[in-house]
C-alpha angles and dihedrals in degrees: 000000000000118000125222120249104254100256092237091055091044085053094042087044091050094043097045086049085048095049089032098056090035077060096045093052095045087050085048100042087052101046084051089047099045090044092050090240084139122135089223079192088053085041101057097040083058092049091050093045086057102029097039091037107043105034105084091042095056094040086059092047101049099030083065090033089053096043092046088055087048093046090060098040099058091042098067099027087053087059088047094054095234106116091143083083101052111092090029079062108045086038094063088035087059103041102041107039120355096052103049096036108052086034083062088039089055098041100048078057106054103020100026093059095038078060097047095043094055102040080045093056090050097055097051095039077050095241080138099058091044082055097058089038086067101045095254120127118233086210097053089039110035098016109045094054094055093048099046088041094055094040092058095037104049101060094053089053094049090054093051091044090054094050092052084042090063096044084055093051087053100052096053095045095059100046081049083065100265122136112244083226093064097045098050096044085046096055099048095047084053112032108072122199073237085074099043094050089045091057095046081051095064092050085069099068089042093057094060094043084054104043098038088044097052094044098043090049086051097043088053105042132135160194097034122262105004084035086065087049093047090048100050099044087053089052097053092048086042098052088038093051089051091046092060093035095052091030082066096044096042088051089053099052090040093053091045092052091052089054093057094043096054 
């Protein structure tokens, strides 16, 4: 007679050897990148898969993102008489928190499962295995350019889609009723290059939730076909869900550091 594993040491086992290989191919992709063992081929292919692929994508989303904060913000700061505020908030808004975070959103979904879709293909059609047959390491081969190639990308995109962002938030302030003076001179008196460079910080982090998850979903995938579905749709609410968590932490230590600087 064979006993059940209790559910709660099944959950704690699944979530320490998640944690625990997210950890070994971080370890590994650093040791290849700090060596030089990187495929620059496999690593711009990577860079246009999530640059080309997910730009324009990520320009559309924040630039509306960016006009309907806005929107609401001049509404109720044009009844209360206090325009002079509009484009210095939608400017922060933008650059610490709307812009990095839905680029990382938009980019775990359309890069990150691609990642995770195609790692995934190669394990269960055993692409993996022949890889390994042959003394080459999936994670030097497959892992190292998708991280490099997201951590290079993501930034960039952040800082177009910024940039869109901010176009958005002045169209629909003006046609809100406020002067494209004011929002302009508003945005630069309250929008530091601080805030810019803290925003394209946290891209950094993002890029490697959303490069290691993905890969690590693909490289342990299972049971064929559905398997690789199974495998793609968990990356994407992996990567999404650390986004959020470390997008909280990394605010609060940012915001921290500023404290202590000023």
């Amino acid at each position: 007679m064979t006993t059940r594993p209790f559910p709660l040491a099944a959950l704690l086992s699944e979530f320490f050897l998640f944690f625990g290989q997210i950890a070994a191919l971080l370890w590994e992709s650093l040791l290849y990148l700090l060596r030089g063992a990187v495929s620059y081929r496999h690593t711009v292919r990577q860079m246009a898969e999530v640059g080309v692929g997910s730009l324009f994508v990520a320009m559309i989303t924040v630039g509306f993102s960016g006009a309907v904060a806005s929107l609401y913000v001049a509404i109720q700061l044009v009844k209360l008489g206090q325009v002079q505020y509009v484009g210095g908030l939608v400017g922060k808004s933008l650059a610490l928190e709307i812009a990095p975070v839905i680029t990382a959103i938009v980019v775990a979904a359309r890069s990150g499962s691609a990642m995770a879709a195609e790692l995934g293909s190669m394990t269960v059609t055993e692409q993996v295995d022949a890889l390994r047959a042959l003394a080459t390491s999936p994670t030097q081969y497959l892992v190292v350019p998708r991280v490099l190639g997201t951590l290079l990308m993501l930034p960039l995109i952040t800082a177009l889609a910024n940039a869109v962002g901010a176009f958005g938030g002045y169209v629909a302030a003006v046609s809100s009723g406020v002067s494209p003076g004011i929002f302009w001179r508003s945005f630069q008196e309250y929008t530091t290059v601080q805030d810019q460079l803290q925003g394209l910080v946290k891209t950094i982090p993002f890029a490697l939730i959303i490069a290691l998850v993905s890969c690590r979903q693909g490289l342990t995938t299972t049971g064929g076909a559905r398997g690789v579905g199974r495998a793609t749709t968990s990356a994407v609410v992996f990567a999404m869900m650390g986004i959020y968590i470390i997008d909280f932490f990394l605010s609060v230590v940012l915001q921290d550091a500023n404290a202590l600087l000023r």
